[in-house]
C-alpha positions in Angstrom: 77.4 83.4 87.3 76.7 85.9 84.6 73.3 86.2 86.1 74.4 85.7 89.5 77.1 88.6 89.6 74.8 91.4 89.7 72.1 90.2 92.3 75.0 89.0 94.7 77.0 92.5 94.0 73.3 94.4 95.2 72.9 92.0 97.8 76.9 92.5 98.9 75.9 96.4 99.6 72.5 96.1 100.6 74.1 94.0 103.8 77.2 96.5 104.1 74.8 99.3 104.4 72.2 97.8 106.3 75.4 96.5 109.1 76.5 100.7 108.9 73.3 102.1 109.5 72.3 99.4 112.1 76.0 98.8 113.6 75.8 96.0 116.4 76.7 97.3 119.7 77.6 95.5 122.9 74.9 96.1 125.8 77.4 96.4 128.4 79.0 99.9 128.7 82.6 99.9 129.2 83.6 101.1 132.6 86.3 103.5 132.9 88.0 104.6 136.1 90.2 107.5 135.4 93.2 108.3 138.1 93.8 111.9 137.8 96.6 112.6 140.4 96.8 116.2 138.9 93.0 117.5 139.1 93.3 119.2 136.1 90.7 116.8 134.6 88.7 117.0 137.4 84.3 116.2 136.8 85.4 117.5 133.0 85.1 114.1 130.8 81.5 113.7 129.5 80.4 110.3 129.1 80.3 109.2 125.8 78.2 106.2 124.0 78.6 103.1 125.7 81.9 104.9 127.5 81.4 105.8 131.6 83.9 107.1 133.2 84.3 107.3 137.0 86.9 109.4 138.8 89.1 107.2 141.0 91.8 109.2 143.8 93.8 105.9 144.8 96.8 105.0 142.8 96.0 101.4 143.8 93.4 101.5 140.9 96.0 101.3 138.5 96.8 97.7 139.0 93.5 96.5 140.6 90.8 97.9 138.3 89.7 94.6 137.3 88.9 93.6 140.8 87.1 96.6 141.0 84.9 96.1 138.6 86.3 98.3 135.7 87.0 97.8 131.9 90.2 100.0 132.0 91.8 102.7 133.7 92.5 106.0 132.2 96.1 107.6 133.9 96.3 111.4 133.2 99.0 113.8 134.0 99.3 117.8 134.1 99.6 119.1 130.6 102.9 120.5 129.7 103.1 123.1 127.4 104.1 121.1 124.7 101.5 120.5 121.7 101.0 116.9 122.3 99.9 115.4 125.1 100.3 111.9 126.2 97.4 110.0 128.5 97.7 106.1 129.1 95.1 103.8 129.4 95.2 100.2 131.1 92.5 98.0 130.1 91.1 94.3 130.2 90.4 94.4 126.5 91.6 96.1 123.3 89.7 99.2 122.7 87.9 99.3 119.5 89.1 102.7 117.2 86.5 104.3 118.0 86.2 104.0 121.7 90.0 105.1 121.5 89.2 108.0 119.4 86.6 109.3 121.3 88.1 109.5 124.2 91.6 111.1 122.5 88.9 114.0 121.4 87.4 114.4 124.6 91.0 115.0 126.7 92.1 117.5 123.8 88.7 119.2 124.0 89.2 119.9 127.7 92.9 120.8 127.2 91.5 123.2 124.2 88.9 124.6 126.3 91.4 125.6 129.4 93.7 127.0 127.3 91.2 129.0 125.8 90.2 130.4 129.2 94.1 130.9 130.1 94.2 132.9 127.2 91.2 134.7 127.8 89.5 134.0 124.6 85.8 133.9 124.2 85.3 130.4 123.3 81.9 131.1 121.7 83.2 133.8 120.2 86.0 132.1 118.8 83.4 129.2 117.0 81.4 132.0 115.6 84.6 133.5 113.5 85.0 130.0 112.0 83.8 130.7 108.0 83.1 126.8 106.7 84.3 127.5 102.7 82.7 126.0 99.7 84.5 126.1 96.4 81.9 126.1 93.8 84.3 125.5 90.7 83.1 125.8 87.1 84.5 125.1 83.8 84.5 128.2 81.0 83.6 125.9 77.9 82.9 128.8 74.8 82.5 131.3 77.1 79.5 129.7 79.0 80.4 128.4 82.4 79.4 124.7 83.5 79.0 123.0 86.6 82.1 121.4 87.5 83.6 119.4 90.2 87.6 117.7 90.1 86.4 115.1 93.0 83.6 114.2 91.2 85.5 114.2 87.7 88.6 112.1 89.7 86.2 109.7 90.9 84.5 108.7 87.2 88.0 108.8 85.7 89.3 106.4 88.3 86.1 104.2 88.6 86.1 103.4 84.1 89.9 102.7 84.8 89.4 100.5 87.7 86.7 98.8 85.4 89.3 98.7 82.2 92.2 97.2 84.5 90.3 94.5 85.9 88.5 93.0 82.6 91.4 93.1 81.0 93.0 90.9 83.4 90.2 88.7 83.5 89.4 87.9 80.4 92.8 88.1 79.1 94.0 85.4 81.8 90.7 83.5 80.6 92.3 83.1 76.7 95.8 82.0 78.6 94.5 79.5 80.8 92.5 78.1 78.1 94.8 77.8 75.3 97.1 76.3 77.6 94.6 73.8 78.8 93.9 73.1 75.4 98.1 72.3 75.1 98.1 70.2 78.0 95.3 68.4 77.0 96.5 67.5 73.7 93.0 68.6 72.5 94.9 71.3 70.3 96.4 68.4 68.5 92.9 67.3 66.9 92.0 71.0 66.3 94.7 71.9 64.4 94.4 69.4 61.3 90.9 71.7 60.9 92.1 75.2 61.1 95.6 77.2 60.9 97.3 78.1 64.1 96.2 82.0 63.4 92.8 81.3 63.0 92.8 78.8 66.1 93.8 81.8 68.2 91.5 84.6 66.9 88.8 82.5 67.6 89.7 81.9 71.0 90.7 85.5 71.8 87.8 87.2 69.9 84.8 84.7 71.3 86.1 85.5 75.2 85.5 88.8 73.8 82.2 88.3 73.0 81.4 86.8 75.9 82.5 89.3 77.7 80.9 92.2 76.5 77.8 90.1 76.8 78.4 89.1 79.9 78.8 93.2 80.9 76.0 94.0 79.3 74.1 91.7 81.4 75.8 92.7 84.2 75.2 96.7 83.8 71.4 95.7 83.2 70.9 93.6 85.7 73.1 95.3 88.1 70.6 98.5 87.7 67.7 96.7 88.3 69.0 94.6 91.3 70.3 98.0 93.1 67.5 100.1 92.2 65.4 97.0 94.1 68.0 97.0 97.1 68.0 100.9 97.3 64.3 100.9 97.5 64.2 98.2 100.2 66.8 100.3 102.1 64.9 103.7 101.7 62.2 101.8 103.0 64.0 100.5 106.2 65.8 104.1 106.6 62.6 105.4 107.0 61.3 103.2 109.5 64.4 103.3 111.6 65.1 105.7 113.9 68.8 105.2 114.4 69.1 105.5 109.9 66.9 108.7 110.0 68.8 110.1 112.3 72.6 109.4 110.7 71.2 111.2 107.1 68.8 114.2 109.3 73.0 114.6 111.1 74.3 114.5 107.4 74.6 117.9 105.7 72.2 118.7 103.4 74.0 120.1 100.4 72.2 119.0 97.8 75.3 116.8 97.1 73.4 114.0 94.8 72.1 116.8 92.7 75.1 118.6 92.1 76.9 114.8 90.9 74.1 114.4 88.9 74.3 118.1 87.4 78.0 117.4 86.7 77.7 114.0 85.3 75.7 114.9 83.1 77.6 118.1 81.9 80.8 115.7 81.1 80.7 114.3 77.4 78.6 111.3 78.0 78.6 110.0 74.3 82.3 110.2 74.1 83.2 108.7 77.6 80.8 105.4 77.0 82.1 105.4 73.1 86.2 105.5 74.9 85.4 103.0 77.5 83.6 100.3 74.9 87.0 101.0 72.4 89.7 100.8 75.1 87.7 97.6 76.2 87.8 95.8 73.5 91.1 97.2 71.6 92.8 96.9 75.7 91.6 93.3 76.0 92.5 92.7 72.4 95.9 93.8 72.9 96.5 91.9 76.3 95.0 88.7 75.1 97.1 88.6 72.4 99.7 88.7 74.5 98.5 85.9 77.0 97.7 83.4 74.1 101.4 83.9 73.0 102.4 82.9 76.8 99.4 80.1 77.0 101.0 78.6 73.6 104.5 78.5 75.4 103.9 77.1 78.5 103.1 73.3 79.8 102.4 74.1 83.5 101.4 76.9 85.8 105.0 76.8 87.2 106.1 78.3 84.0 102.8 80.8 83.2 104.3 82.5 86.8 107.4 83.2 84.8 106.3 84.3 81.7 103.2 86.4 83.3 104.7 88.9 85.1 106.8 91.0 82.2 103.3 91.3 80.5 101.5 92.3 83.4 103.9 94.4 85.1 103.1 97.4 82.4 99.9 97.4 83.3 100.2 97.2 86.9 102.5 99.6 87.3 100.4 102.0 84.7 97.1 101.6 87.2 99.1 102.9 89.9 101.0 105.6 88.4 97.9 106.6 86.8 95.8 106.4 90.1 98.1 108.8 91.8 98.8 111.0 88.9 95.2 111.5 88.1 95.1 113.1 91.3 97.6 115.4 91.8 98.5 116.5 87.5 95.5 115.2 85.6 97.0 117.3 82.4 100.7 117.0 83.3 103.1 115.4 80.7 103.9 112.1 82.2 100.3 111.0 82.1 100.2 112.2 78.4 103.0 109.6 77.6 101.1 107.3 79.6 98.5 107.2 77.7 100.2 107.7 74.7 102.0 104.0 75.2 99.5 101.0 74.4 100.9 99.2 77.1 99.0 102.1 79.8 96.9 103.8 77.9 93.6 101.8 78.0 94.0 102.5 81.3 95.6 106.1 82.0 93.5 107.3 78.5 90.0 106.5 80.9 91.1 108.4 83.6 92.1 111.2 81.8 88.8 111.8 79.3 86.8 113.0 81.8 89.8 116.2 81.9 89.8 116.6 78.4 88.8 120.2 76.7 87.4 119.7 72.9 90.7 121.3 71.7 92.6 117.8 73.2 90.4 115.3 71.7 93.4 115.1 69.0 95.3 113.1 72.3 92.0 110.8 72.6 92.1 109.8 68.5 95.9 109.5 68.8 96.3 107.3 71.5 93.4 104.9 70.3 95.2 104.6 66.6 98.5 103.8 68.3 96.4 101.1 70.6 95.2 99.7 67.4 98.3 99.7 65.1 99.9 98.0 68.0 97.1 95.5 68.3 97.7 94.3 64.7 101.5 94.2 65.5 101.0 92.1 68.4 98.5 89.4 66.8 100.8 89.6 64.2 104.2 88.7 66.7 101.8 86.5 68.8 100.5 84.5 66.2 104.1 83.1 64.8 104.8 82.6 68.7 101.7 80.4 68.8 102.0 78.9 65.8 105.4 77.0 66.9 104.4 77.0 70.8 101.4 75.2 70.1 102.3 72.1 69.3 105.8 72.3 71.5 105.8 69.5 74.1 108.0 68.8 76.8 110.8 71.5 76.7 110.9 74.6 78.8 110.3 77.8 76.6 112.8 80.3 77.7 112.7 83.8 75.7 115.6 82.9 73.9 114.0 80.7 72.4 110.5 82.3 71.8 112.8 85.2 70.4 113.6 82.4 67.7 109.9 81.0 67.4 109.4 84.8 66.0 111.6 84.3 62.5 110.9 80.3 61.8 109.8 80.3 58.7 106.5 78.1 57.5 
């Protein structure tokens, strides 16, 4: 699978693409008859892709569309001069969002346009005085100004937490499963007449480590060479289809790539891969410390349920907090404390690095020596929870009594 993850990842967006640039569309065109007792509507809705629409005076077409050989029927009324306007449409089958949407935009584009011409207003005139507005934001840095973007900063904050949230949980849930497999096996039993409890667990929590740096390693390697094949198969087969060519000649042309790579590459690269390999491995470190102590404890999954969710429920609730906050007060002061905590800040610190100015690196270094002191204080609780755990058979842990596995002495 370590090999495997990257080709099917490529291969899971080379189809997802290839089904949105060639969408599958039914041959039949939906047939529409629209009763419009008022005439107000009269001739004025276009056809649209795969939509017909045919205008219908009898009221009897209302409940005997279907025997007339139509997919719906579209009811409209005289608009009242309130700003919302309600239209009904009966039909065989459900329409899909967009066939619903495009007909919503073609009624309020007819409404629009006639009360534009009650009004009296030019409505060419009135396009041309639209202004489209393009913030072109930059980031005074020593008094030099560099390219900068917060959509494009949000998104690469967001994306490394997203990454540090979910291989923590995975690999940290690997060393629980395993160490209580171990347990229920009895295996443990054999293992521990060669080595101490401590070192038992270390070894379990630092060689998932390993492998799983190694296995992201492989994964970022392989991943770039599997999507750089898929993207070239796909610019291949975008420019031999018409219907592709034409959804990117529609796009705007904005230079938009460019400008993400200008910005990427003015954030502080070395600093942002050096945070996200620490929080990693000091985040997973933390966590799995954590989830041994709980895989030690427990004799069946029954009781991991129990015993899961305090542990995880920091970190969850951190992701979201820190998803929303990241958005609307990257620099605010609950985020600081967020990452300040070593429960949230492997994952609130990512988000927030791609914000930070030189003179609030001092935040970076202090949050990552909290992260570690508490890492040493929670091998350190962990490991005399383990070391009693371990060999515990057939009683039910509750905390009360892994509150008094903490001070047994031996």
């Amino acid at each position: 699978m370590t090999f495997l993850t990257p080709i099917l990842v490529a291969l899971f967006y080379g189809v997802v693409f290839y089904i949105i640039l060639h969408p599958h569309r039914s041959d039949k065109d939906k047939q529409i008859a629209v009763f419009d007792k008022s005439g107000y509507f009269s001739n004025k809705l276009n056809n649209g892709d795969h939509i017909n629409f045919t205008y219908i005076n009898s009221e009897n077409v209302k409940i005997n569309f279907d025997e007339m050989g139509f997919d719906g029927c579209l009811i409209l009324n005289w608009p009242d001069s309130s700003k919302k306007f309600q239209a009904e449409i009966l039909t065989k089958e459900s329409l899909s969002i967009a066939e619903q949407g495009y007909i919503e935009r073609t009624i309020e584009e007819i409404i629009y346009t006639e009360n534009l011409k009650e009004l009296n207003v030019n409505q060419e005139s009135l396009k041309n005085a639209h202004v489209r507005v393009s913030l072109n934001s930059k980031k005074m840095e020593h008094g030099i100004a560099k390219e900068s973007s917060s959509g494009v900063t949000t998104g690469i904050g967001i994306a490394t937490s997203v990454l540090i949230y979910f291989f923590i949980f995975i690999y940290g849930s690997q060393v629980m499963r395993g160490v209580m497999e171990e347990k229920t096996n009895r295996i443990v039993e054999v293992i521990i007449s060669s080595v101490k409890p401590f070192e038992l667990m270390m070894g379990k929590i630092l060689g998932i480590a390993l492998v799983a740096l190694t296995q992201m390693a492989l994964w970022v390697i392989l991943s770039t060479i599997a999507t750089g094949v898929v993207g070239n198969l796909m610019g291949t087969s975008m420019q031999s289809g018409g219907q592709a060519q034409q959804l990117f000649q529609a796009a705007p042309q904005g230079g938009s790539e460019l400008d993400f790579l200008k910005i990427f590459a003015s954030l502080n690269l070395g600093l942002l891969g050096f945070s996200f390999i620490f929080y990693f491995i000091f985040g997973y470190l933390f966590y799995a410390a954590l989830f041994a102590a709980i895989g030690s404890a427990v004799d069946s999954e029954t009781e991991l349920q129990q015993f899961t969710l305090p542990v995880t429920l920091p970190l969850v609730f951190s992701f979201i907090l820190t998803i929303s906050l990241i958005q609307s007060d990257p620099n605010g002061s609950t985020l600081f404390w967020i990452s300040m905590l070593p429960f949230s800040s492997p994952v609130a610190m990512m988000a927030r690095i791609p914000f930070l100015e030189a003179e609030n690196y001092w935040q970076l270094g202090l949050s990552m020596f909290v992260l570690v002191l508490s890492f040493i204080g929670t091998v350190w609780l962990a490991a005399r929870i383990y070391r009693t755990g371990i060999l515990m058979y057939g009683k039910k842990a509750s905390w009360k009594e892994i509150y008094k596995w903490l001070f047994y002495k031996g």
